[in-house]
mmCIF file of the N, C-alpha and C atoms, coordinates in Angstrom:
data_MODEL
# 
_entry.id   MODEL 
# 
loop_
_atom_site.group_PDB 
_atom_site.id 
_atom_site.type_symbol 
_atom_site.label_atom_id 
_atom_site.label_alt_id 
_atom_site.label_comp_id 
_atom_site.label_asym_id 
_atom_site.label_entity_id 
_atom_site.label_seq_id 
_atom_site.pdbx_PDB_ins_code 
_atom_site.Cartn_x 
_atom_site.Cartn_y 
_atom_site.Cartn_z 
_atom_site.occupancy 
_atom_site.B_iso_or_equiv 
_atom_site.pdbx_formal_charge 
_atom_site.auth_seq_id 
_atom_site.auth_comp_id 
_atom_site.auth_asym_id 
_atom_site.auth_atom_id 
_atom_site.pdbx_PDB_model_num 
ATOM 1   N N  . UNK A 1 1  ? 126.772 -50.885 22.048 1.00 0.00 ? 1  UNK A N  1 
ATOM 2   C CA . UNK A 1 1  ? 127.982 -51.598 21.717 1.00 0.00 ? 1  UNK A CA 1 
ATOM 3   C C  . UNK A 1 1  ? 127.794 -52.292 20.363 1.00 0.00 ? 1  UNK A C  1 
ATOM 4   N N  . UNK A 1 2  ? 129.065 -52.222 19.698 1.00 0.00 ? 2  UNK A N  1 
ATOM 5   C CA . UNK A 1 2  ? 128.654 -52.611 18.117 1.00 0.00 ? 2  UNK A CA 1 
ATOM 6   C C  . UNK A 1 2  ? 128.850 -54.167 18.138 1.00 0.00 ? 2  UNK A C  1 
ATOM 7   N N  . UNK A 1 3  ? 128.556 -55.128 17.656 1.00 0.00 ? 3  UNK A N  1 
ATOM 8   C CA . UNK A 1 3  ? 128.820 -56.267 17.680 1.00 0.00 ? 3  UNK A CA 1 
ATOM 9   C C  . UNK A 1 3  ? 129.696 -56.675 16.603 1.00 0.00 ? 3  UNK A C  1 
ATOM 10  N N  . UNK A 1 4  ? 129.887 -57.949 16.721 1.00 0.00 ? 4  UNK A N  1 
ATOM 11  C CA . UNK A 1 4  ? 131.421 -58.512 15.769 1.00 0.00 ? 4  UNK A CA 1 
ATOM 12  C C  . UNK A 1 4  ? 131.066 -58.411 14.017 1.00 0.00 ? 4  UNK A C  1 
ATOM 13  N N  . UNK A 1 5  ? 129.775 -58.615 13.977 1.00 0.00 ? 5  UNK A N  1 
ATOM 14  C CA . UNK A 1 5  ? 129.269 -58.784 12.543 1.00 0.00 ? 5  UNK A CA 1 
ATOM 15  C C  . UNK A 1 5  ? 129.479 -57.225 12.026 1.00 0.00 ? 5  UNK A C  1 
ATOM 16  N N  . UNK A 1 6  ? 129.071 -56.236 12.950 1.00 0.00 ? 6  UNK A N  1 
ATOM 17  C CA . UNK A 1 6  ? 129.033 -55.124 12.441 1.00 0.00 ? 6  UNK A CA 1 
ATOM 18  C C  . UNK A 1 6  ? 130.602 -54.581 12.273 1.00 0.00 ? 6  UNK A C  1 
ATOM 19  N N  . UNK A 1 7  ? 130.875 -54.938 13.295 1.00 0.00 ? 7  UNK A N  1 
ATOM 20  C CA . UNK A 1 7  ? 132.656 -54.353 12.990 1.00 0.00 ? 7  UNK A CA 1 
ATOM 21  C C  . UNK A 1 7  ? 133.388 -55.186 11.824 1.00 0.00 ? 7  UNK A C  1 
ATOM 22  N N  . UNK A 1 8  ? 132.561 -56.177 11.224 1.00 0.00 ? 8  UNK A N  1 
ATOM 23  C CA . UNK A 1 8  ? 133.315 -56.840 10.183 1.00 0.00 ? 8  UNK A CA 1 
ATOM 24  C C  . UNK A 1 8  ? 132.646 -56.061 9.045  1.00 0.00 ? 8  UNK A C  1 
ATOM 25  N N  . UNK A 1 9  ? 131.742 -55.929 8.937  1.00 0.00 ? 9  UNK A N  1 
ATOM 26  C CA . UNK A 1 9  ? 131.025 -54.961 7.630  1.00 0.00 ? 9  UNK A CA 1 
ATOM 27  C C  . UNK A 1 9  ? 131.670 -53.560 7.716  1.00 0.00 ? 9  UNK A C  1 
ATOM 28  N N  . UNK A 1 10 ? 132.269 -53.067 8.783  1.00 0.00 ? 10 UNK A N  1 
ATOM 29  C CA . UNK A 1 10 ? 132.791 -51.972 8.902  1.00 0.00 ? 10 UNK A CA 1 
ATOM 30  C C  . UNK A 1 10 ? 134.130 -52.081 8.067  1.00 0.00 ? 10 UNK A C  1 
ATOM 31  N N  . UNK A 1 11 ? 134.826 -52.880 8.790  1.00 0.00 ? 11 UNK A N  1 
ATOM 32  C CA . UNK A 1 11 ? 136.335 -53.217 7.771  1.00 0.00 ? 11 UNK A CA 1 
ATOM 33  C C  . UNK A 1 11 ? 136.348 -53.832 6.354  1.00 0.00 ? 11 UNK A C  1 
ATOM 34  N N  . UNK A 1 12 ? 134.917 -54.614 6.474  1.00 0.00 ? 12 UNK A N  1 
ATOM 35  C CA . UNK A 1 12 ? 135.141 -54.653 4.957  1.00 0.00 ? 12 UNK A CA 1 
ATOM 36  C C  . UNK A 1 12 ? 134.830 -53.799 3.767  1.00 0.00 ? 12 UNK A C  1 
ATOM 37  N N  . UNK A 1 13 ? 133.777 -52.677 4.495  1.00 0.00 ? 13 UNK A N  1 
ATOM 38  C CA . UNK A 1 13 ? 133.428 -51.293 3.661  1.00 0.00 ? 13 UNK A CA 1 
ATOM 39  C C  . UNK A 1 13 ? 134.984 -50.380 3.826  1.00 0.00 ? 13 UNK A C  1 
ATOM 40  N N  . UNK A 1 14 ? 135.369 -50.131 4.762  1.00 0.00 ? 14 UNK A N  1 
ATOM 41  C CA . UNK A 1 14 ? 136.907 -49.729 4.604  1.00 0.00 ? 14 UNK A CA 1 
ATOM 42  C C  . UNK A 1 14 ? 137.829 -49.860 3.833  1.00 0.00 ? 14 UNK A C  1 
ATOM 43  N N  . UNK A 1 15 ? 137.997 -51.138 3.275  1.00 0.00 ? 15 UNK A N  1 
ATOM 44  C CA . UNK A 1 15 ? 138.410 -51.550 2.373  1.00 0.00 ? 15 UNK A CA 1 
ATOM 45  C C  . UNK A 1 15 ? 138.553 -51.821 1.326  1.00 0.00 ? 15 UNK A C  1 
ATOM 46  N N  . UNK A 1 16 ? 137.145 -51.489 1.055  1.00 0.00 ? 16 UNK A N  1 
ATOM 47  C CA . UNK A 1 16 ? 136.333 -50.878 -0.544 1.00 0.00 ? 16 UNK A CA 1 
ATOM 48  C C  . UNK A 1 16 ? 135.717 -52.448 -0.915 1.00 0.00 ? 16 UNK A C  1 
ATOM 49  N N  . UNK A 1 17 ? 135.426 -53.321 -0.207 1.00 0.00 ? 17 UNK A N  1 
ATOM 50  C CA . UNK A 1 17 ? 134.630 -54.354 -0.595 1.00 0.00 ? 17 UNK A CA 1 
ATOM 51  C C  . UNK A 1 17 ? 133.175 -53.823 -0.875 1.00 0.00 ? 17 UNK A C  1 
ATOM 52  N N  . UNK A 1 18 ? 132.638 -54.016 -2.190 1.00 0.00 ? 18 UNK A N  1 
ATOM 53  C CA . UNK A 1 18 ? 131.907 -53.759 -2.687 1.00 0.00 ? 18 UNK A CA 1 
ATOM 54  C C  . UNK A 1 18 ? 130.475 -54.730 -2.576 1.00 0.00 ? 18 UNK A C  1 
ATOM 55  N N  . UNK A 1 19 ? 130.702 -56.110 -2.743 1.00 0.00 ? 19 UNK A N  1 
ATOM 56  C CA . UNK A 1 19 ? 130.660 -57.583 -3.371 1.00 0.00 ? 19 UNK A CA 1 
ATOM 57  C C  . UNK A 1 19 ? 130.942 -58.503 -2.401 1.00 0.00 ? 19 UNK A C  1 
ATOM 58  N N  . UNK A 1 20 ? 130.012 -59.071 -1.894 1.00 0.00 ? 20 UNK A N  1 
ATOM 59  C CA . UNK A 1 20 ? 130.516 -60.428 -1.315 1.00 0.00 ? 20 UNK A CA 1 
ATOM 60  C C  . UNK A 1 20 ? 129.649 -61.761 -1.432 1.00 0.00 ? 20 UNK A C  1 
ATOM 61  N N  . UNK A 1 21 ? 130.501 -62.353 -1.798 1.00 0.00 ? 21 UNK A N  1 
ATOM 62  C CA . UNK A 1 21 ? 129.495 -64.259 -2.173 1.00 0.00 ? 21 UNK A CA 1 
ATOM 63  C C  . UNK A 1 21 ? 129.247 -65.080 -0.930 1.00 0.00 ? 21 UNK A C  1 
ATOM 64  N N  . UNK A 1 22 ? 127.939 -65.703 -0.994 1.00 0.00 ? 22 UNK A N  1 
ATOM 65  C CA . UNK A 1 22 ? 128.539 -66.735 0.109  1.00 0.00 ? 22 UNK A CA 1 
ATOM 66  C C  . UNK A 1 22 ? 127.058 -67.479 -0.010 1.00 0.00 ? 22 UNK A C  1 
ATOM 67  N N  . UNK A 1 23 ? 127.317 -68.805 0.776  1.00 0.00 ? 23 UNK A N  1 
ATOM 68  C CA . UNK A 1 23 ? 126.099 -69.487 1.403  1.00 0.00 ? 23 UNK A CA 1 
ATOM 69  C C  . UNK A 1 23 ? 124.962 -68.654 2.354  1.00 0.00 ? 23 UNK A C  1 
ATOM 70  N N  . UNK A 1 24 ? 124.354 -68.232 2.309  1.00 0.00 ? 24 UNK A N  1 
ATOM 71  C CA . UNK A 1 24 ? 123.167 -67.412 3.631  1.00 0.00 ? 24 UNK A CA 1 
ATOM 72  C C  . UNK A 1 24 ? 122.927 -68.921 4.580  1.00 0.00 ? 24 UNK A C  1 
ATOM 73  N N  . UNK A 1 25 ? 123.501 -68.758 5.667  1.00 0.00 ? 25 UNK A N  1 
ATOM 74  C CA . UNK A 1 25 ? 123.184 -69.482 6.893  1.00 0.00 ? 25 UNK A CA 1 
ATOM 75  C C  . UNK A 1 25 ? 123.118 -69.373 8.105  1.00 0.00 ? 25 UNK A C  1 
ATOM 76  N N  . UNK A 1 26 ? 122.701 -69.594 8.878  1.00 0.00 ? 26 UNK A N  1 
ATOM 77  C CA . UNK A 1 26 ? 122.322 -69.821 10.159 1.00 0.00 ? 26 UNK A CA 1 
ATOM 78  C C  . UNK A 1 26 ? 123.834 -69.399 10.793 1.00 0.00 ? 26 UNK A C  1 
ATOM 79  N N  . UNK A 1 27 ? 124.882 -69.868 10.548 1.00 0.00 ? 27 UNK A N  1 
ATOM 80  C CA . UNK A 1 27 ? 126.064 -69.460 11.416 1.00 0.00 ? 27 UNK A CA 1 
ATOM 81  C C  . UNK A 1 27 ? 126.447 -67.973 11.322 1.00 0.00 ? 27 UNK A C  1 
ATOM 82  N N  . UNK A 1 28 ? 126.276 -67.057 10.372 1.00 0.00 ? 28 UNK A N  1 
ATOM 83  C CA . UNK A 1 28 ? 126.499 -66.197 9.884  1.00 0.00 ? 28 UNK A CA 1 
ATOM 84  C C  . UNK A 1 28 ? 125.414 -65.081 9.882  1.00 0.00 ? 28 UNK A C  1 
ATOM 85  N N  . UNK A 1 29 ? 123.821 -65.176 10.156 1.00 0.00 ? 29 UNK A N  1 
ATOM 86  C CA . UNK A 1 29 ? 122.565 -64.570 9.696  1.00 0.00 ? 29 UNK A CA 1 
ATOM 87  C C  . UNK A 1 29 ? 123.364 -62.885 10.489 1.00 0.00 ? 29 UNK A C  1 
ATOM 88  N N  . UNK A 1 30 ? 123.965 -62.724 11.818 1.00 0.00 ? 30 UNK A N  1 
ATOM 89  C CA . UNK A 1 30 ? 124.026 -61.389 12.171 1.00 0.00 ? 30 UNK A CA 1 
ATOM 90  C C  . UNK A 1 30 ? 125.033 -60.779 10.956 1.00 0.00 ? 30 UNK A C  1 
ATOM 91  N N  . UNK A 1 31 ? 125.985 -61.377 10.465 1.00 0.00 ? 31 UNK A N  1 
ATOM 92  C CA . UNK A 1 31 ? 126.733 -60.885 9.351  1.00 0.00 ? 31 UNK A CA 1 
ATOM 93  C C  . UNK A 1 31 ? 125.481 -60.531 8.402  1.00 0.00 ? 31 UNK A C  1 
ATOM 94  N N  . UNK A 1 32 ? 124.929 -61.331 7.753  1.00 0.00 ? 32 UNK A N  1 
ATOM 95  C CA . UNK A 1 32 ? 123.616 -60.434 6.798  1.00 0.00 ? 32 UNK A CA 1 
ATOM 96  C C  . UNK A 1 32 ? 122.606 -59.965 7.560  1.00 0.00 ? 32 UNK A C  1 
ATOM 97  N N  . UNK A 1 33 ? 122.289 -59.437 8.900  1.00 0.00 ? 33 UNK A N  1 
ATOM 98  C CA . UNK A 1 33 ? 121.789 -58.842 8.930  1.00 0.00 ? 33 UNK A CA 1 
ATOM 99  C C  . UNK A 1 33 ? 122.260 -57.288 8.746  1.00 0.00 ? 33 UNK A C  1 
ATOM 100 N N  . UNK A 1 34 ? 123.396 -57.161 9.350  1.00 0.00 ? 34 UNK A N  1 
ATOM 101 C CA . UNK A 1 34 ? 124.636 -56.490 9.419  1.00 0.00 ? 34 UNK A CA 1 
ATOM 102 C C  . UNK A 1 34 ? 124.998 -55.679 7.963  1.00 0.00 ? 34 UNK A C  1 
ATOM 103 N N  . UNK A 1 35 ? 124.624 -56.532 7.252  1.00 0.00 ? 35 UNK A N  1 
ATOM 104 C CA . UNK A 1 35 ? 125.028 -56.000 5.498  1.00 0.00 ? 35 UNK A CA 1 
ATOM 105 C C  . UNK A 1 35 ? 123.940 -55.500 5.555  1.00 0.00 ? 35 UNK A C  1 
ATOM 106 N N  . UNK A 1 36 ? 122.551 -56.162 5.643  1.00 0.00 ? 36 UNK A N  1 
ATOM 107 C CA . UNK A 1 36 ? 121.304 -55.086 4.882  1.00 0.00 ? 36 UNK A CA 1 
ATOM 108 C C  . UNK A 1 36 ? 121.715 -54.113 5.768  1.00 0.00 ? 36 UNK A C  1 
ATOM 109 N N  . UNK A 1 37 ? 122.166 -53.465 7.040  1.00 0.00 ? 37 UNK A N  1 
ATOM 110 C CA . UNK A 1 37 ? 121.158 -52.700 7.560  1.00 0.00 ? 37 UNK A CA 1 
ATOM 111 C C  . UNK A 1 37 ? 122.496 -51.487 7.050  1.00 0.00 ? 37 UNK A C  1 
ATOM 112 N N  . UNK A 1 38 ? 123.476 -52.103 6.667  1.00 0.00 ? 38 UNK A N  1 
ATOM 113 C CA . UNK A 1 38 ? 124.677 -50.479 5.735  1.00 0.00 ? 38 UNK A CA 1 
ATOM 114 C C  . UNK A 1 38 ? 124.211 -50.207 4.655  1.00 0.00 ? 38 UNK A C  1 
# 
């Protein structure tokens, strides 16, 4: 089962997001894990 971080890296590669800024934190780490692993 894919999890929420991954289905968000999914729509945002869909969308042609290339680029994204942000703080690296603790609330968020499955979202970057999620990015390295596309």
């Amino acid at each position: 089962m894919r999890t929420g971080a991954q289905l968000l890296v999914d729509c945002l590669l869909a969308q042609g997001v290339d680029t994204a800024f942000g703080v690296p934190g603790e609330s968020y780490l499955a979202v970057l894990d999620a990015l390295y692993d596309t």
